[in-house]
N, C-alpha and C positions, 0 to 999 in steps of 0.2 A: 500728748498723744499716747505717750506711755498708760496711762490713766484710764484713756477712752478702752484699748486693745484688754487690759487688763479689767475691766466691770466688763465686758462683751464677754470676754470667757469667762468671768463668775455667773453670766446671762447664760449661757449655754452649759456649764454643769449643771448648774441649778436647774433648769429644763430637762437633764436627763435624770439628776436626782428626786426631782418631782412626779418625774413619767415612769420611771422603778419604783417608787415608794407607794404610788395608786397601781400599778400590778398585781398588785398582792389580795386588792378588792376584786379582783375577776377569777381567784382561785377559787376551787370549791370548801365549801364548807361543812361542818362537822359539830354536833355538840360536843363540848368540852367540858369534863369533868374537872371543878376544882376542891381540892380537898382542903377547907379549911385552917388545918396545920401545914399547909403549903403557903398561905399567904402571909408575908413579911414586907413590913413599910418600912424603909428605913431616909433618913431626912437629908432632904436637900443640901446639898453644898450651900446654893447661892442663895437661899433661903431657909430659913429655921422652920418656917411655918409648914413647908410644902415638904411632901413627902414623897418616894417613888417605892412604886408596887414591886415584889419581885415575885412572883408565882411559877409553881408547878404544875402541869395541868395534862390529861389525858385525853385521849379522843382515839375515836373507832373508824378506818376507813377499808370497808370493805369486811373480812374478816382479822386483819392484824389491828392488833391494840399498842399505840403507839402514844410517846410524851414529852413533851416540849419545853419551854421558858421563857420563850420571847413573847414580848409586845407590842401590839401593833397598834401605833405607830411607837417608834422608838422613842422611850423617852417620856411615859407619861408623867405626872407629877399632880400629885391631889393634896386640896389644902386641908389642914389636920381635923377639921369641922366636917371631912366630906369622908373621912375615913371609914367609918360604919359602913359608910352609903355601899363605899366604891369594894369593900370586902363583902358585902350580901351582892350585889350584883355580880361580883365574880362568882360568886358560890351558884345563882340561880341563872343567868344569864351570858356566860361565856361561849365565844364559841370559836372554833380553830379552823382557821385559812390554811389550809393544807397546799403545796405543790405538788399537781399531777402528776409530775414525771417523777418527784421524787419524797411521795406522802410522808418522811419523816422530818421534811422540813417544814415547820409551822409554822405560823404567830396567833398568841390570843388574840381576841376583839372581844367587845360589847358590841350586840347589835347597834349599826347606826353612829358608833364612836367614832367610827374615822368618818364617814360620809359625809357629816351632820356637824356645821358647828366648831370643832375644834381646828386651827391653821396654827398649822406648823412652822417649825422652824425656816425650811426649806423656802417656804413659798413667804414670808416675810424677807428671807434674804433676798428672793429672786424680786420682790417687788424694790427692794432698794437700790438690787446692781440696776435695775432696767432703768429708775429714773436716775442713778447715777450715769450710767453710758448714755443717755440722750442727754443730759444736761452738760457732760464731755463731749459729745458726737456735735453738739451746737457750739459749743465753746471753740472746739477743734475748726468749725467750717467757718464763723464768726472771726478766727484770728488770721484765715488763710487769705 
């Protein structure tokens, strides 16, 4: 029972971790300047091969010139073949998800990075509490 109550609420963080994590795709957005010597890969803990971005980057909203560090989604990781790739794309194709109410808080994107294709941690987790609390939720009414 313990089991079932306990994947239900990893079901429902998970659902609110997922529904603030896509928020950030409905901010407006902004070209982002990135400066080449801004860009540093430095190597995966759980992998040697993979490597994660840290970047500096600038962006214009309105008339103030403002500058960030985050990425969005949190957490990217490019494998060491893709390294070239994924520093000319930030250089030519970056762009900053600004918050309206308070435009110094950013995160980079590549067009279409989060939308398109890459699943996150989050919704991997939320797919495993869901079939673990129905597989407890059956378990639980099967024993009752």
């Amino acid at each position: 029972m313990l089991g079932f109550f306990t994947a239900t609420l990893a079901v429902i963080y998970l659902l609110y971790a997922r529904k603030k994590a896509r928020a950030f795709l409905a901010w407006p957005q902004a070209k982002a300047t990135v400066d080449p010597a801004n860009i540093r890969f430095q190597k995966a803990q759980s992998d040697e091969s993979y490597y994660i971005p840290e970047v500096s980057f600038k962006y214009k909203v309105g008339e103030r010139f403002l500058s960030g560090n985050k990425l969005l989604p949190v957490g990217w990781t490019v494998h060491e073949t893709q390294l070239q790739k994924m520093r000319l794309e930030l250089e030519l194709h970056a762009q900053a998800l600004y918050n309206p109410n308070r435009p110094e808080e950013a995160f980079l994107d590549l067009p279409d990075r989060c939308r398109h294709g890459s699943i996150s941690w989050v919704t991997v987790g939320l797919l495993v509490s869901c079939i673990l609390s129905i597989i407890l939720g059956i378990t639980l009414l099967i024993s009752v």
